[in-house]
C-alpha positions as a Python dict, from the first residue, in 0.01 Angstrom:
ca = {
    (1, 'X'): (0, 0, 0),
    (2, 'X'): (241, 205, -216),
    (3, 'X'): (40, 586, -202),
    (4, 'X'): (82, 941, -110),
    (5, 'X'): (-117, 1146, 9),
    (6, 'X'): (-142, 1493, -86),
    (7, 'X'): (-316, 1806, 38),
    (8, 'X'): (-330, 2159, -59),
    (9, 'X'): (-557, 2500, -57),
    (10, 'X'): (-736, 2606, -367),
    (11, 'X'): (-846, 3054, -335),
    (12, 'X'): (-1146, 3057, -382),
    (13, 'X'): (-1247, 3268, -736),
    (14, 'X'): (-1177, 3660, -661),
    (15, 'X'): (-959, 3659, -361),
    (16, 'X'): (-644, 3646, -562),
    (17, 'X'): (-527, 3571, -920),
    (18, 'X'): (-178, 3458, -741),
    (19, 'X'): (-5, 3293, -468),
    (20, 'X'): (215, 3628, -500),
    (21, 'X'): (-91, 3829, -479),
    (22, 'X'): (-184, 3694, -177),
    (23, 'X'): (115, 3712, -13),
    (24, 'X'): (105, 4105, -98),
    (25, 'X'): (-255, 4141, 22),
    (26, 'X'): (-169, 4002, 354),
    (27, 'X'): (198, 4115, 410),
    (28, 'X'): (237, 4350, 738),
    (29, 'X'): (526, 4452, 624),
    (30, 'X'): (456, 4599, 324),
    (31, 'X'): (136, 4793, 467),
    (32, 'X'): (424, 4930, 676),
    (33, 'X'): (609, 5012, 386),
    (34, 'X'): (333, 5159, 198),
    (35, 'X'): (252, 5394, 486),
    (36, 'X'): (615, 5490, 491),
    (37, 'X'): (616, 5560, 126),
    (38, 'X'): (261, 5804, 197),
    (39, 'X'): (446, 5990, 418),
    (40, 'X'): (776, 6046, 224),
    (41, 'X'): (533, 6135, -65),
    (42, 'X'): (385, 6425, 134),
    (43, 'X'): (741, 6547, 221),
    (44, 'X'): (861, 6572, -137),
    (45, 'X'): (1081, 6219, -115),
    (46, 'X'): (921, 5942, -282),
    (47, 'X'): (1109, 5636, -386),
    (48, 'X'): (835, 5493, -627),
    (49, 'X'): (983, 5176, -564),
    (50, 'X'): (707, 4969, -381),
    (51, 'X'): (411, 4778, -557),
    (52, 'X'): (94, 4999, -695),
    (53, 'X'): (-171, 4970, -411),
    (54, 'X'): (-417, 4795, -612),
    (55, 'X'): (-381, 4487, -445),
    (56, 'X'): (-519, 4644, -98),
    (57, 'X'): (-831, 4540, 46),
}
């Protein structure tokens, strides 16, 4: 028998329109990153580098 088989995970309808979505959604790092850029905001330094926040929960 000559077959593969093949799995993979379908997101369900509204918890991302991306794979890259998702990754930024759940990312600890860039939470870090995000409170990082907060506080360099308050202080006057802000990069403005990091993706808009939207994507939070």
């Amino acid at each position: 028998m000559e077959c593969e088989i093949v799995y993979f995970l379908i997101p369900r309808t509204g918890v991302a329109k991306s794979f890259a979505e998702l990754a930024l959604r759940f990312d600890p790092e860039l939470k870090h990153l995000q409170a990082s850029e907060h506080s360099m905001a308050l202080e006057g330094q802000v990069a403005g580098d990091l993706p808009s926040s939207s994507t939070s929960p």
